[in-house]
N, C-alpha and C positions, 0 to 999 in steps of 0.2 A: 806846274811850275816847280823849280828845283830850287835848294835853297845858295843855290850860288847865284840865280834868276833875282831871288829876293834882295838881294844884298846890294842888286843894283837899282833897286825900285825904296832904299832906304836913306832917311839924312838923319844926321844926329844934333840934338842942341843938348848938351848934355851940362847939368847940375854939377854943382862941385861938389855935394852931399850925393853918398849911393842911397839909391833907392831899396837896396837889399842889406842886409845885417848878415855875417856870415857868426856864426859861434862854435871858432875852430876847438872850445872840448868839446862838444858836441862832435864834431865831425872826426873827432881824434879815434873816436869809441867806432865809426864806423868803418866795415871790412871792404866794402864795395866798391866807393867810390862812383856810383852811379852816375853824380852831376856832372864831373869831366868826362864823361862818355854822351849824357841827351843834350845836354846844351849844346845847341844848334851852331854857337857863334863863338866856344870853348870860351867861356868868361873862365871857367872855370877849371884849373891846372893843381894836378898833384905836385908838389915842390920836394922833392925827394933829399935834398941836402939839410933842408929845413922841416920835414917830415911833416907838412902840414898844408893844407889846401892855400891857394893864391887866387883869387877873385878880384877879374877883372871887371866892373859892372858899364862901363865906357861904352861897350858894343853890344848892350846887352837890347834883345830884340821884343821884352816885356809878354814873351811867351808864358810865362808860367812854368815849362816846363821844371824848372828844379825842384819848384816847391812841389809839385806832384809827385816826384822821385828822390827826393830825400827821405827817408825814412827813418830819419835820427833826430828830426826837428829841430835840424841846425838854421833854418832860415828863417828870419823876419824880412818877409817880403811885403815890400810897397807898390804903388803905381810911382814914379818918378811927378815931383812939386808941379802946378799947371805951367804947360809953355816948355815943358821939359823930357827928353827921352827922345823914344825912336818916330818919327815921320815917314810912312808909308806911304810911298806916292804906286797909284793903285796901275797905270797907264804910263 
């Protein structure tokens, strides 16, 4: 399965609080930029006018992935409040 396959096997009821914390000095200090390249679903945008990360957390797919690839420990990452986030319908 590809992740364009997934997208259509997802629904969202999404929280008006993110379930993620971004902490843009933290992220100011970083070279990389790793999280807008794995995030599956781009929550995650360098904002080059405003020279500072934009995080969408709306579409976000509760991978994990950022917090495993951030290596400046700019993320406090949650599961999104019960009844809230992504819905995998598996079929």
């Amino acid at each position: 399965m590809i992740v364009d396959e997934i997208f259509e096997l997802v629904s969202y009821n999404v929280h008006e609080e993110a379930h993620i914390r971004v902490n843009r000095d933290a992220c100011q200090k970083c070279t990389h930029r790793a999280c807008t390249f794995a995030c599956p679903v781009s929550c995650y945008q360098w904002n080059e006018e405003r020279g500072r990360i934009e995080f969408a957390y709306e579409a976000c797919l509760e991978c994990g992935t950022c917090l495993i690839i951030c290596d400046a420990g700019a993320l406090d990452w949650n599961y999104p409040k019960g009844g809230f986030g992504v819905r995998y319908r598996l079929t």
